[in-house]
C-alpha positions in Angstrom: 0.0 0.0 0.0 1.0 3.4 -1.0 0.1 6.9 0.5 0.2 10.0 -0.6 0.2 13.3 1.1 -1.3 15.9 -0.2 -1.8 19.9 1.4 1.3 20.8 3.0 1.1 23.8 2.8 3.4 25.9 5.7 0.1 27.4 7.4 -2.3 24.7 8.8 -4.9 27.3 10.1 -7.4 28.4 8.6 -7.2 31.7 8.9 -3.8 31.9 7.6 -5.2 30.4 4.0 -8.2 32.9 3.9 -5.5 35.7 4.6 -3.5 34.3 1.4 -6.5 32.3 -0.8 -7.9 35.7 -3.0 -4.3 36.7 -3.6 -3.1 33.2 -4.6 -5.4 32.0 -6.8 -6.2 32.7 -10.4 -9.7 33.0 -11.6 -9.4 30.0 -13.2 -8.8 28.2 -10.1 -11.8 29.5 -8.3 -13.8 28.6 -11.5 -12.6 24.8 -11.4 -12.9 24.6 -7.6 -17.0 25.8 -8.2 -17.2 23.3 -11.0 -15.7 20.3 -9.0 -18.1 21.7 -5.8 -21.0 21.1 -7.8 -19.9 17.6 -9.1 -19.4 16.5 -5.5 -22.3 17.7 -4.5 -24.1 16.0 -7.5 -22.5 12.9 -6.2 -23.8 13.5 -2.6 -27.5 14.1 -3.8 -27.4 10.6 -5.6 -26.3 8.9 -2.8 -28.2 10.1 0.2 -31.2 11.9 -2.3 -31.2 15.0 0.2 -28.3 17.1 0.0 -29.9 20.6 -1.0 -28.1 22.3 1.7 -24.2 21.1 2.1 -22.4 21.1 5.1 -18.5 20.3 5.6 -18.8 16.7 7.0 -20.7 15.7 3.3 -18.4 17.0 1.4 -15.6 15.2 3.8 -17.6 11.5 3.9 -18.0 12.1 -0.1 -14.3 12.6 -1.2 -13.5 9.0 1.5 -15.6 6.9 -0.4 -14.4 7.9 -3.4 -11.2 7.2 -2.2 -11.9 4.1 -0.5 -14.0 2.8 -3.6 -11.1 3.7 -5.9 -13.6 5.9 -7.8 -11.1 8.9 -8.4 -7.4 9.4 -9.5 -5.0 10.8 -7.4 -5.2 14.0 -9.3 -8.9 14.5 -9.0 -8.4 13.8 -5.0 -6.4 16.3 -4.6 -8.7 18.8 -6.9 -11.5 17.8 -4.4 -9.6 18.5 -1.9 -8.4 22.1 -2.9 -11.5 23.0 -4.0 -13.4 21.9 -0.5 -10.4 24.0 1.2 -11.6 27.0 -0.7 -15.3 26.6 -0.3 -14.1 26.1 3.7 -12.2 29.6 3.1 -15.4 31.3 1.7 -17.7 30.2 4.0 -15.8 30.7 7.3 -15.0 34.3 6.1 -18.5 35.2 5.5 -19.1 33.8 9.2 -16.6 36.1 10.4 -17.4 39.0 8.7 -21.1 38.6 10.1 -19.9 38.2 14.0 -20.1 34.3 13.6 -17.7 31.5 14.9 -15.6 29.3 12.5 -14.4 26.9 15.0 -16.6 24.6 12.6 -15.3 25.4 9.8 -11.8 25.3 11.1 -12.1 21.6 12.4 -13.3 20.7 8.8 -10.2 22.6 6.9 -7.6 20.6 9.1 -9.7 17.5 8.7 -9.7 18.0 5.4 -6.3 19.0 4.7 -5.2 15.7 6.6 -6.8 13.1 4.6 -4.4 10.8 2.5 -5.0 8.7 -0.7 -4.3 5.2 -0.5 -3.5 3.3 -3.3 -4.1 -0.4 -2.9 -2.1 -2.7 -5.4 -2.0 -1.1 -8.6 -2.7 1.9 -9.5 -6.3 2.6 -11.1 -6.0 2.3 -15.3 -7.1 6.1 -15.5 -4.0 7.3 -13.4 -1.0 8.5 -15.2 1.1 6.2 -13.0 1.0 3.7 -15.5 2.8 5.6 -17.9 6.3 5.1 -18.4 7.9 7.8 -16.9 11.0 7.9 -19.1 12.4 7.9 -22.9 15.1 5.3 -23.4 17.8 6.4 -26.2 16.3 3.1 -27.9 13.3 4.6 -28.3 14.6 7.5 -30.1 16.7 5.6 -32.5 13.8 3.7 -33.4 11.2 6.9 -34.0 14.1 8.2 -36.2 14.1 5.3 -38.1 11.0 4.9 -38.7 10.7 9.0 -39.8 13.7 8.6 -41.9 12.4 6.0 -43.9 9.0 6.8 -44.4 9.9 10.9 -45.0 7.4 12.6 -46.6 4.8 9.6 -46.5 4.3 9.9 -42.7 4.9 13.6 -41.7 3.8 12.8 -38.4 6.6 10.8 -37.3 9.2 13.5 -38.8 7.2 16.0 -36.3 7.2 13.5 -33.4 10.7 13.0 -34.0 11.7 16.4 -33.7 9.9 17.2 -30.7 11.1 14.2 -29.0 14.7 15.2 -30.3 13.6 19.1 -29.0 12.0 18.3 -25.5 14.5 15.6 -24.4 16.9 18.6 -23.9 14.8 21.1 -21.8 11.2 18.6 -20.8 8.6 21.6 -21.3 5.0 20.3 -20.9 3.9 19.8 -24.4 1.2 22.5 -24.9 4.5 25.0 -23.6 6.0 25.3 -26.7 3.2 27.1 -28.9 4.3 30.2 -26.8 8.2 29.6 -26.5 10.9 32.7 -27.3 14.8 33.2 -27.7 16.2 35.7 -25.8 19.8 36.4 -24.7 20.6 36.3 -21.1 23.2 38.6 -19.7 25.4 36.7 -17.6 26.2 38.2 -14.2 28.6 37.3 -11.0 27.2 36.3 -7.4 27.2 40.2 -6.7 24.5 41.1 -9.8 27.6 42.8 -12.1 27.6 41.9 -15.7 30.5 39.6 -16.8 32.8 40.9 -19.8 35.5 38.8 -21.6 38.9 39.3 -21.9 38.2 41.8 -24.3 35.4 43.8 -22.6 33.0 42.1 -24.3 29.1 41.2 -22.4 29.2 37.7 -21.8 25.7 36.4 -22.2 24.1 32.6 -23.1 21.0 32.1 -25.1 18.0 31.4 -23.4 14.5 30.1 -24.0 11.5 31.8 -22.4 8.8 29.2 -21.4 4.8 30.5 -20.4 4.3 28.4 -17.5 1.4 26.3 -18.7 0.2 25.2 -15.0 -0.3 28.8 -13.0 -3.8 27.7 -11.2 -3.9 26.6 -7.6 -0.6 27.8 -7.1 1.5 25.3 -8.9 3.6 27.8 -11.1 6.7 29.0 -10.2 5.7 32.6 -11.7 3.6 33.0 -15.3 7.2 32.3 -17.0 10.6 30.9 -16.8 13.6 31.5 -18.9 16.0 28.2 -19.7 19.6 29.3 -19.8 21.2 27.4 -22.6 24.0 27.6 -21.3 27.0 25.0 -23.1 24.1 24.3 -26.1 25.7 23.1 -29.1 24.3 24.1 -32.7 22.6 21.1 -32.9 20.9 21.3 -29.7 20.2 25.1 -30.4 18.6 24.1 -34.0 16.7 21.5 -32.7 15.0 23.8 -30.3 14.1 26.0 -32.9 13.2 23.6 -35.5 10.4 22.4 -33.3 9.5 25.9 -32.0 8.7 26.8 -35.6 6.7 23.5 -36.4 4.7 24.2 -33.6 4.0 28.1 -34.3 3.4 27.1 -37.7 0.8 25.0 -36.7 -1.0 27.1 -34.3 -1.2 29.9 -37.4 -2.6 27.5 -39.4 -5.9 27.1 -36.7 -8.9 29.0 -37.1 -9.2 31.6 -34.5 -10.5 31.5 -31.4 -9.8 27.7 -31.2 -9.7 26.4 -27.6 -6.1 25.9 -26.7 -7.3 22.7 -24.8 -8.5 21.3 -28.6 -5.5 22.5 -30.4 -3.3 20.7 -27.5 -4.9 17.3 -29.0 -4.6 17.9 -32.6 -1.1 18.4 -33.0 0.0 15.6 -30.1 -2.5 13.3 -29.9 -1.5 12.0 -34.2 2.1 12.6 -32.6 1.7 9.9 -29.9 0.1 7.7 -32.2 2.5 7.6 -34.2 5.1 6.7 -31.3 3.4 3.8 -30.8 3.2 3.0 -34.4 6.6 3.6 -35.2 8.0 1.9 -31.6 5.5 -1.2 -32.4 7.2 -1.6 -35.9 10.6 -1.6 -34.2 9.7 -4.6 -32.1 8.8 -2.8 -28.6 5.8 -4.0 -26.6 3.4 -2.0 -25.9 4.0 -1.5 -22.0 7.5 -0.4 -23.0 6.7 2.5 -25.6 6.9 5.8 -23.8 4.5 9.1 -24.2 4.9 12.1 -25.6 5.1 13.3 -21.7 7.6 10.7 -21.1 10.1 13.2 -22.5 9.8 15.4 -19.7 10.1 12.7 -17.1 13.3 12.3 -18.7 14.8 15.5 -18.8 14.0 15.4 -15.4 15.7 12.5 -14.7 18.6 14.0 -16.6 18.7 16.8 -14.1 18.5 14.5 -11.1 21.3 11.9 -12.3 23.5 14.8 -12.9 23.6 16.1 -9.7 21.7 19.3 -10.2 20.0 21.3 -6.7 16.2 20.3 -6.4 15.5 24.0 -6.1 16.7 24.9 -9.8 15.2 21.5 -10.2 11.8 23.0 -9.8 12.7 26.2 -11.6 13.8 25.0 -14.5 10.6 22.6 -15.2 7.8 25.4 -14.1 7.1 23.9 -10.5 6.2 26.0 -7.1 7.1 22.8 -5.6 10.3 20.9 -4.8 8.2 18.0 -4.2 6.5 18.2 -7.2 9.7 16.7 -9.2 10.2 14.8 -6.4 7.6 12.7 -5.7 6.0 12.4 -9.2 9.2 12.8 -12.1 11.3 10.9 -13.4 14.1 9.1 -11.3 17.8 9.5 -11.0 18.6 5.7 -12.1 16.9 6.5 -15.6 19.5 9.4 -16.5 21.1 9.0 -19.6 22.4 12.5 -20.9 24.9 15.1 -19.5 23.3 18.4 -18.3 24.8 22.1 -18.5 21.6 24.0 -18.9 19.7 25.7 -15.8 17.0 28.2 -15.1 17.9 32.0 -14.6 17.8 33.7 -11.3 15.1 35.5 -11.7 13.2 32.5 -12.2 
């Protein structure tokens, strides 16, 4: 049995997170966290058939049996459980602010925020714990292959190719690089002075400048980052931009507006399947063909094999989190490829 721990955050009181919760999170957030109130509840009136008015120990008892049922992922768990935390927030500051008590409401946050999610055995199918969190070197040899000798016949293994030979080096999350940038960065000393060259010269590396793609319920480590390149050969480099361009290209070819959720799936999801494809030709069963996200477990990895500081960890993949890489990335022992790049300091 596995468990999982999830809402440690530094302030266990309630009051603390309603002093912090408006600030924190994105409108977004509170959006989801309204829609995921109203599917628990949904839940709760077709289970007990009289839930009009909800009170904390429902919403509580609803998000255990889920649990204990193996009804949910781990990721919607801990959705329910940030959105109940919120709905706690609102509730026990409109109490306040009309001379009421929240001592209620205050059990229920830390009751809340201690519940765990077990897994029993395997993990459930829907889980992304099932996917294989890495991208062996064989895998890429064989996607090349495959691209190289079908060329112009299966266009969608040239572009899975080239993002896998693209993301292996910095691990963005896929639907990152429709907004990506170059930029120089002006290298600086420990004190914050520029650094010259022998002959006066600004030293400065090329950088990429990454939207964060996961901002909501405080999971971001700012709306961007920026990727020193720092020690990137000209192959690396053009492979970065190579894809960059595929993927603009592509996202100027979409009728506007066009939900960026939707366009996500049309330019990966024929990507993947043609990982598989290409990978099931070469002779690889199927529970060893990595994802398209697999890349970014490995660059992950990469970082962690090589010795790299969990902080710049986090920074460098968009996480607010050091546990975040942690707990859920790819693992030192799956490490395969030297490391010299690293996020700025400002990020």
């Amino acid at each position: 049995m596995a468990t999982q721990v999830v809402g440690s955050e530094p302030s266990a009181h309630l009051l603390g997170y309603i002093g912090r919760m408006d600030n924190r999170l994105a409108e977004r957030s509170k959006t989801e966290y309204a829609n995921r109130l109203k599917e628990i509840h949904r839940k709760i009136q077709a289970r007990t058939g009289n839930a009009e008015t909800l009170t904390p120990a429902m919403l509580i008892d609803q998000i255990r049996l889920d649990v204990e049922a193996a009804n949910i992922a781990f990721a919607t768990f801990r959705l329910y459980k940030s959105a109940v935390m919120y709905w706690l927030g609102q509730q026990a500051q409109a109490l306040i602010a009309s001379g009421g008590n929240p001592t209620d409401y205050s059990t229920a946050f830390d009751t809340i925020r201690a519940l765990r999610y077990e897994v029993k055995g395997d993990s459930p199918d829907r889980t992304s714990s099932r996917k294989l969190k890495f991208f062996p070197p064989e895998c890429v040899e064989g996607l090349t292959r495959y691209a190289e000798a079908r060329g112009h016949r299966a266009p969608n293994a040239a572009r899975a190719a080239a993002f896998v030979k693209a993301n292996l080096l910095v691990g963005l999350r896929p639907s990152e690089w429709f907004d990506v940038s170059f930029a120089s960065y002006l290298v600086r000393d420990s004190a914050g002075h520029l650094m010259r060259d022998e002959d006066g010269r600004t030293l400065f590396e090329p950088m990429l400048i990454v939207q964060n793609a996961k901002t909501t319920h405080g999971r971001g480590n700012g709306q961007q980052r920026e990727l020193v390149l720092h020690g990137a050969r000209v192959e690396e480099l053009k492979a970065l931009s190579h894809f960059a361009d595929i993927a603009r290209q592509f996202q100027d070819r979409q009728p506007l507006p066009i939900d960026a959720k939707r366009m996500n799936n049309l330019f990966y999801r024929s990507m993947n399947n043609m990982i598989r494809r290409a990978l099931t030709v070469a002779g690889f069963a199927q529970r060893d063909i990595p994802s398209i996200y697999s890349t970014r477990h490995q660059s992950v990895a990469n970082f962690k094999a090589a010795g790299q500081d969990r902080r710049q960890i986090a920074a460098f993949f968009g996480h607010s989190s050091e546990k975040t890489h942690r707990d859920h990335y790819g693992q030192k022992k799956h490490g395969n490829r030297a490391v010299t790049f690293y996020p700025s300091a400002e990020s």
